[in-house]
C-alpha positions in Angstrom: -148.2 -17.6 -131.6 -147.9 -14.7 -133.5 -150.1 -12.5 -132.2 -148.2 -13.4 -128.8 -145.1 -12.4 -130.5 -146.8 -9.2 -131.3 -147.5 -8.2 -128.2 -143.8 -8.1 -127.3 -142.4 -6.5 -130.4 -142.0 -3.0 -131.6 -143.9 -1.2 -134.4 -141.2 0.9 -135.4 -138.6 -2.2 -135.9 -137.4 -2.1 -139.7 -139.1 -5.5 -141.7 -135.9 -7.1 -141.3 -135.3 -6.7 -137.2 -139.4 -7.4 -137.5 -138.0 -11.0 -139.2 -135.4 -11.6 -136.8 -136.7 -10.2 -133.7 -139.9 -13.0 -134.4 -137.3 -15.9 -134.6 -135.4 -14.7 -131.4 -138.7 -14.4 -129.2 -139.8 -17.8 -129.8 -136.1 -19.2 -129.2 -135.7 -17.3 -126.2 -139.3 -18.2 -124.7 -138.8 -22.0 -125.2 -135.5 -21.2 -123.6 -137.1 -19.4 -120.5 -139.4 -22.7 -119.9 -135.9 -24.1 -118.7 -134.9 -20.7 -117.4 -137.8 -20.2 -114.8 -137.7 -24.1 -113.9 -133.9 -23.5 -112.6 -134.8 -19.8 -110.9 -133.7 -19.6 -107.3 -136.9 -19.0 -105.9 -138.1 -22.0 -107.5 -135.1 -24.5 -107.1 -134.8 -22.9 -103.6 -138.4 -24.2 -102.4 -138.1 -27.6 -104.0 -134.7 -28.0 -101.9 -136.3 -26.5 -98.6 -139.3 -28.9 -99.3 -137.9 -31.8 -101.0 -134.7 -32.4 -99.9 -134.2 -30.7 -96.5 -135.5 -33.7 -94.5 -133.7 -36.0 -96.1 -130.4 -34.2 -95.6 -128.0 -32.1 -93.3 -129.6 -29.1 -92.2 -126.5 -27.1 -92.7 -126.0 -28.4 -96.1 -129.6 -27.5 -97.2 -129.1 -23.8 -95.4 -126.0 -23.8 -97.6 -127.3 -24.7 -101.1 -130.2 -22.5 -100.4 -128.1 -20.3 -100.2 -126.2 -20.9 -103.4 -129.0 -21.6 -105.9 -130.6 -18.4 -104.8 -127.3 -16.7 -105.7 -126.6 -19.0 -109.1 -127.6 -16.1 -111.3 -125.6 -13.6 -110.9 -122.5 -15.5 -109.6 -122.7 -17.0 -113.5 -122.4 -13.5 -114.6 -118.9 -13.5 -113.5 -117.9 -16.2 -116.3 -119.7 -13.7 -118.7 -115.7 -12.7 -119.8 -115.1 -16.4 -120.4 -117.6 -17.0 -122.5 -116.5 -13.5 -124.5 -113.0 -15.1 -124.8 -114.6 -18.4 -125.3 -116.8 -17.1 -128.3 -113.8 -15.1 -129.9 -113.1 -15.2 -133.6 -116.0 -18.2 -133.9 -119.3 -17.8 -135.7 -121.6 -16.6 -132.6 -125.0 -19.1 -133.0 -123.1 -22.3 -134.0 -121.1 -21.5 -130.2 -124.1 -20.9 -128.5 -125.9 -23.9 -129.7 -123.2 -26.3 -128.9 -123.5 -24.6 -125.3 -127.5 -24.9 -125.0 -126.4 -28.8 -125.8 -124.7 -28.8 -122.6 -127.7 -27.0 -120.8 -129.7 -29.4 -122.0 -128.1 -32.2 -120.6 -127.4 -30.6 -117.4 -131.5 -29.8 -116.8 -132.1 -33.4 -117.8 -130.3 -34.7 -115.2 -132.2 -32.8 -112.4 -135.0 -35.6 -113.4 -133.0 -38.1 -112.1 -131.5 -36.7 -108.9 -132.0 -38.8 -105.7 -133.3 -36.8 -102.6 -131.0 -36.7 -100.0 -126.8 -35.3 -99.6 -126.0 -36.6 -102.9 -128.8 -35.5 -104.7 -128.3 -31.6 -102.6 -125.1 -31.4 -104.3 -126.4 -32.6 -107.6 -129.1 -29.8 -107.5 -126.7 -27.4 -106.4 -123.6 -27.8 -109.0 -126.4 -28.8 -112.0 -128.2 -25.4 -111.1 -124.9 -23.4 -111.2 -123.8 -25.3 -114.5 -127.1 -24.2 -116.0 -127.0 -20.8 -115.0 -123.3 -20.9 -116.3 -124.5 -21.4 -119.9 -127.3 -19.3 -119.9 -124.6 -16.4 -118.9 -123.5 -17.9 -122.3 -126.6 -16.8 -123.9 -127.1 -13.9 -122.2 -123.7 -12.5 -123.6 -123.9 -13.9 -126.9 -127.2 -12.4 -127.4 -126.1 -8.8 -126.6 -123.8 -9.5 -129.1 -126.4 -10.4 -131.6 -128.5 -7.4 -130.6 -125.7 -5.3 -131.2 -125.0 -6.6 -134.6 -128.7 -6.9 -135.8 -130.9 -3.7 -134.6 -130.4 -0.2 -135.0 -129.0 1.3 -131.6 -132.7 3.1 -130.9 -134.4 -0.1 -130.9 -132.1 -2.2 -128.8 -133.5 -0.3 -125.7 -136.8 -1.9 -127.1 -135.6 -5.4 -127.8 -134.1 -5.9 -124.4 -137.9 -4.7 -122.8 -139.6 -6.8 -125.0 -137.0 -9.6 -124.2 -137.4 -8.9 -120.5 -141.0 -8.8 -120.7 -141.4 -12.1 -122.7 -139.1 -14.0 -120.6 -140.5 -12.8 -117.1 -143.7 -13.7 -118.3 -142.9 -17.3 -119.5 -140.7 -17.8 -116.4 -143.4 -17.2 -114.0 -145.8 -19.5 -115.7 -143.2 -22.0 -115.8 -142.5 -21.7 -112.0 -146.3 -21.4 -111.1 -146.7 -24.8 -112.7 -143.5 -26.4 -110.7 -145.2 -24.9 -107.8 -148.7 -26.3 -108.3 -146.5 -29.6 -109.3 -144.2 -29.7 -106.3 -147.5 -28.8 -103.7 -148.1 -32.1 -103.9 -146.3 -35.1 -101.5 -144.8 -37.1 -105.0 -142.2 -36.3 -107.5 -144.4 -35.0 -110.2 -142.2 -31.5 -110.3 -139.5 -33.4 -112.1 -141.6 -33.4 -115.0 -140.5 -30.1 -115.4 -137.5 -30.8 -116.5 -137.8 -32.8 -119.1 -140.6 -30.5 -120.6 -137.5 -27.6 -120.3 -135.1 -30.2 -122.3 -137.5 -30.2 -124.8 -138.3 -26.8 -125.3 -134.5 -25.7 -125.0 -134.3 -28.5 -128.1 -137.2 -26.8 -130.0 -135.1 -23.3 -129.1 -131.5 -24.7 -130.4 -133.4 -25.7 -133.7 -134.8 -22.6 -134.3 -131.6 -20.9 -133.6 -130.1 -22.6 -136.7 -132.5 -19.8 -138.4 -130.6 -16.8 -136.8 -127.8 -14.9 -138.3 -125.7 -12.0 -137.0 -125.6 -9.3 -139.8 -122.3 -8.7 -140.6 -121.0 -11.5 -139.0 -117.5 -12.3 -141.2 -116.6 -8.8 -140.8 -116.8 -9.6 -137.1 -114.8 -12.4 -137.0 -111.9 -10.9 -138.6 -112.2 -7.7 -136.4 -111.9 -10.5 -133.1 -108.9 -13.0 -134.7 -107.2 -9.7 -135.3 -107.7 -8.4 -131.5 -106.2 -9.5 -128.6 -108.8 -11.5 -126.2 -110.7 -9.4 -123.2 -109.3 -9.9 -119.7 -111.9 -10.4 -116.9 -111.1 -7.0 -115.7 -109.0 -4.9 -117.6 -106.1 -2.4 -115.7 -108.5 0.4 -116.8 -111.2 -0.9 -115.2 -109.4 -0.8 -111.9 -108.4 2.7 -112.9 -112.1 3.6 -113.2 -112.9 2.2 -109.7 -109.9 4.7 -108.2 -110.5 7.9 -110.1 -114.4 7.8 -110.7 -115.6 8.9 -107.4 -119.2 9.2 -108.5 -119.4 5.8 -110.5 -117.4 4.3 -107.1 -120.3 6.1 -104.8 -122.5 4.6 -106.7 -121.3 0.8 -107.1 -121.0 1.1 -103.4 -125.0 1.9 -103.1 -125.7 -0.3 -105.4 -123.3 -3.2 -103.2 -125.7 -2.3 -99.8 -128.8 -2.1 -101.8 -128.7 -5.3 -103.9 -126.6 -7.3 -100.6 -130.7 -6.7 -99.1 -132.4 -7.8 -102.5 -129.9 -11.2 -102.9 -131.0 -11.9 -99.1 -134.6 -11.8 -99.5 -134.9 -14.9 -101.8 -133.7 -17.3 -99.6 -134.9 -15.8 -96.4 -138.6 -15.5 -97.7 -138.3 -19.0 -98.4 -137.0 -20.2 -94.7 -140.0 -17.9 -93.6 -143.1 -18.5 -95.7 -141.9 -22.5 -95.4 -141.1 -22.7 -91.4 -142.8 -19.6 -89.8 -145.8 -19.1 -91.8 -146.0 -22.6 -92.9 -147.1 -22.1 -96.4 -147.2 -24.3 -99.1 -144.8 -25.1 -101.4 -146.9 -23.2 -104.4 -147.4 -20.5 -102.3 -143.8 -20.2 -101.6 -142.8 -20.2 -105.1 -145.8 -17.5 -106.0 -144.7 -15.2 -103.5 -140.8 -15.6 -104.4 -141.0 -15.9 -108.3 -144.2 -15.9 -110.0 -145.3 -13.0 -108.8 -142.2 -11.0 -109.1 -141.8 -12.2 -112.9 -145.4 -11.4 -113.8 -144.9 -7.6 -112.2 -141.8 -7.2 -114.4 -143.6 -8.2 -117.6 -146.4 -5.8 -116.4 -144.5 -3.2 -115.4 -141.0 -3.1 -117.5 -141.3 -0.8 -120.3 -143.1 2.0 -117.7 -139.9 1.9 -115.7 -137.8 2.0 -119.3 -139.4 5.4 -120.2 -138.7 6.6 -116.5 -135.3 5.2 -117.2 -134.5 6.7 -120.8 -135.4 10.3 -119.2 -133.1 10.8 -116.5 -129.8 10.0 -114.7 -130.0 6.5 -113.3 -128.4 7.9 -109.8 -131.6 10.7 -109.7 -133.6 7.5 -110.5 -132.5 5.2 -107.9 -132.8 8.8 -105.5 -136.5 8.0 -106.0 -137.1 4.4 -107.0 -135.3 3.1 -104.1 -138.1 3.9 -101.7 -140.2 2.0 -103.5 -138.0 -0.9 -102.6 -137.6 0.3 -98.8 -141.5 0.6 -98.8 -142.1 -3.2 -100.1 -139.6 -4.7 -97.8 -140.9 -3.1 -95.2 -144.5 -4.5 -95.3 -142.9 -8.0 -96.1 -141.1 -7.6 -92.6 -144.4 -6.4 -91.1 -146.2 -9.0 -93.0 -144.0 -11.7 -91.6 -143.3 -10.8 -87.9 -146.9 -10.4 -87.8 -148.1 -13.6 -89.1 -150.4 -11.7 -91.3 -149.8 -13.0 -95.1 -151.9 -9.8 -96.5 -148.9 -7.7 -96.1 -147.0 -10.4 -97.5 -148.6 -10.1 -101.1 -149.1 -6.7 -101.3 -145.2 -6.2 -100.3 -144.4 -9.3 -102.9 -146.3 -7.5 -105.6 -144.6 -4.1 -104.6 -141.0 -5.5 -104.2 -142.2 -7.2 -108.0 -142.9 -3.8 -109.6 -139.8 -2.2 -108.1 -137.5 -5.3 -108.8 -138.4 -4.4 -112.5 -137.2 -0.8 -112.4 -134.1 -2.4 -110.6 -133.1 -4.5 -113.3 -133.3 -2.3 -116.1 -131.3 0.1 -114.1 -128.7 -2.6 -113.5 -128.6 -3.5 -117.4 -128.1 0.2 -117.9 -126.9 2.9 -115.3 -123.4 2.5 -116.1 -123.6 4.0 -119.4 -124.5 7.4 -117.4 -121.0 7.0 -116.2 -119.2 5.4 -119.1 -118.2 7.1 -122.5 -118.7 4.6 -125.5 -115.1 3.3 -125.2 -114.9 2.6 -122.0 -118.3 0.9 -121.6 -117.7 -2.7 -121.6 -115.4 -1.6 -118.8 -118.0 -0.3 -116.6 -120.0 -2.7 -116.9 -117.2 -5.5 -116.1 -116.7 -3.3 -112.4 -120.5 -3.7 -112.1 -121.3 -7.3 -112.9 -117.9 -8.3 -110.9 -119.3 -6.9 -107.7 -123.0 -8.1 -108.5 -121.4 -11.6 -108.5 -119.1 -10.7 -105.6 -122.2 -10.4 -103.3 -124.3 -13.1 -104.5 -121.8 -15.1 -103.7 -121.4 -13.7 -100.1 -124.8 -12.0 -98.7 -127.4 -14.9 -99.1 -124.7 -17.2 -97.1 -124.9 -13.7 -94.8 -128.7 -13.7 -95.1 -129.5 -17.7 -94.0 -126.8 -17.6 -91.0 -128.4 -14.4 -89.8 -131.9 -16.4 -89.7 -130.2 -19.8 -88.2 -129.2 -17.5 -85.6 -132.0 -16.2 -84.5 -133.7 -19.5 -84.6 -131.2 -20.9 -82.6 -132.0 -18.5 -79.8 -135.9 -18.3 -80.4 -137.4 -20.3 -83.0 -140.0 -17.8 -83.3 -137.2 -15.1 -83.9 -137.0 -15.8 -87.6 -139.6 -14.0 -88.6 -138.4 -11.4 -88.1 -135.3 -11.8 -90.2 -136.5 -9.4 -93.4 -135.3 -6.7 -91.0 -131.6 -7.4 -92.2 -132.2 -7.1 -96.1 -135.0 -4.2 -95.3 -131.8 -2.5 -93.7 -129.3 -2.6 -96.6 -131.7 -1.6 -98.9 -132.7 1.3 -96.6 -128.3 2.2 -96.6 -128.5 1.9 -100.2 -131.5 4.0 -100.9 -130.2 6.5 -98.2 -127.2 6.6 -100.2 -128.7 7.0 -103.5 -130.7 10.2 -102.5 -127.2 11.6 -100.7 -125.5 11.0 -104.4 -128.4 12.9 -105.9 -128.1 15.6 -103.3 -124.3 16.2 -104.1 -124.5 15.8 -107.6 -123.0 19.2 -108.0 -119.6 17.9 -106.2 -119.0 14.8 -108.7 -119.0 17.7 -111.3 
């Protein structure tokens, strides 16, 4: 285990961010057992192939649609649990919140198939990705308080990396569990319960330096609002950070539409297997970020993130088209190589999204920024898969054969976005 650890950590950490860096890597990989289990790739192929027959068609479409979506549609509650979390000592919160995570994942072993147990899936997903929204903002907090600020960059890649690679074994095995006709995926489940137990007991271990100091600074402030007047002020006088929210709004409606639509396709018009299905749309995707991660953070660390995206976006075009050739072609070669493409760009992507706004921002108005961004991430997730299944159940409904060629309609926003990206580069002389 420690030599695994080692592999994710950072020689120039001090002994002390060595200590507590160790403790978080093994809480958050027993964590991300749970967290790839509940991803929307692989909760979205157990619903298209466990439940679907049993229930509406519609409903399925629809709850496709929103556990595809969960993740970032929890970041909007990321303010809550800020507000929540205020003036309280930061672990002792989170682990009463992990408590509730792991009830919620326990339940999923129970579900029945069917309407009931659709909207079970559904709202037990959603609660789960609610709380680890919890996590996700209390550990920026901890990083903040615990490493100096030229190794956080390092933590969150190593964190990144550690957790795509334990989520994508953990969805390979649903897969290989769920390929089969019986209920043998639900194990997976209660294997995540108990890891996010092992998780919460070896958070009891982790301290936020300076953490009294903290708490006095928050009862002493007034609590964050979930977007602040100046935020709204940033969105009318910033016209490059608004250009580029608006890029990034086109380019990541395409990327939230692929999950659920390479699902429908690999499942109905390639007639794949369910293992295959979750491979191609989370296994392999994870892996390439854990591969590929801290190439993309150098990249990222050297330039503007709009003369970035100028360049990186084509990568993106490039993979989404050979998954739309791949598809309307029945030919699942272009389908892996695009998969392992769109992986290796989606990794770029999400350091970029964790990031770019502090091109924009000054160190006061950060948190701001950030608010604008993840309000509009959770604005389309909410929106463009619902966008992305009705646009295949149309075409169905006119050709069944038609759906295959449904990748064209993320392939196309991402192609806006890009387009606009390299137009904001272009200009970048005007914004001055």
């Amino acid at each position: 285990m420690e030599k695994l650890i080692s592999l994710f950590t950072s020689r120039s950490f001090s002994r002390r961010e060595r200590v507590v860096s160790g403790i978080e890597m093994r809480a958050w990989g027993l964590l991300a057992v749970g967290g790839g289990a509940i991803n929307g790739g692989v909760i979205g192929v157990i619903i298209q192939n466990k439940f679907t027959l049993q229930s509406h068609p519609a409903l399925a479409l629809v709850a496709l649609a929103l556990v595809s979506g969960a993740m970032p549609i929890s970041n909007l509650t990321s303010t809550i649990w800020v507000n929540a979390s205020w003036g309280k000592k930061k672990i002792i919160f989170l682990k009463r919140v992990l408590l509730v995570f792991v009830a919620l994942i326990s339940a999923m072993f129970f579900l029945p198939t069917g309407n009931f147990g659709l909207l079970g899936m559904v709202l037990l997903t959603v609660g789960c990705h609610v709380c680890s929204a919890c996590l996700i903002t209390i550990r920026a907090l901890a990083w903040r308080a615990n490493y100096s600020p030229e190794n956080r960059a390092k933590i969150a890649a190593s964190n990144l990396a550690l957790l795509s690679a334990v989520m994508a074994v953990s969805g390979f095995i649903t897969g290989f569990l769920a390929n089969s006709d019986s209920e043998a995926y639900r194990l997976v489940f209660a294997v995540s319960a108990g890891c996010s137990l092992a998780a919460i007991h070896l958070l009891s271990r982790l301290h936020l330096r300076h953490e009294e100091q903290i708490i006095r600074m928050e009862r002493s402030s007034p609590l964050r609002r979930m977007l602040s007047t100046h935020a709204w002020k940033i969105l009318k006088q910033d016209r490059r950070y608004r250009d580029y929210l608006l890029c990034m709004f086109a380019q990541g409606s395409g990327n939230l539409m692929y999950v659920p639509l390479i699902i429908l396709v690999l499942s109905e018009q390639l007639e794949q297997s369910p293992f295959v299905q979750i491979i191609l749309s989370s296994s392999v995707h994870l892996l390439c970020v854990t591969l590929s991660v801290r190439l993309w953070a150098n990249v990222i660390s050297s330039t503007h993130i709009v003369n970035f995206r100028a360049y990186h976006s084509w990568l993106m075009v490039l993979s989404m088209l050979l998954l739309a050739m791949g598809t309307i072609n029945l030919e699942m070669d272009f389908v892996w190589i695009g998969s392992i493409m769109f992986g290796i760009a989606l990794a770029g992507g999400r350091l970029g999204w964790h990031l770019g706004h502090n091109d924009f921002s000054s160190k006061y108005d950060s948190s701001d920024y950030m608010a604008l961004h993840v309000t509009l991430t959770g604005v389309r997730a909410l929106i463009m898969p619902m966008v992305g299944v009705a646009f295949y159940q149309l075409l169905v409904n006119i050709n069944p054969s038609y759906g295959r060629f449904v990748l064209l309609l993320p392939l196309t926003f991402i192609t806006i976005g890009a387009a606009g990206f390299v137009f904001m580069n272009l200009r970048a002389h005007e914004y001055d």
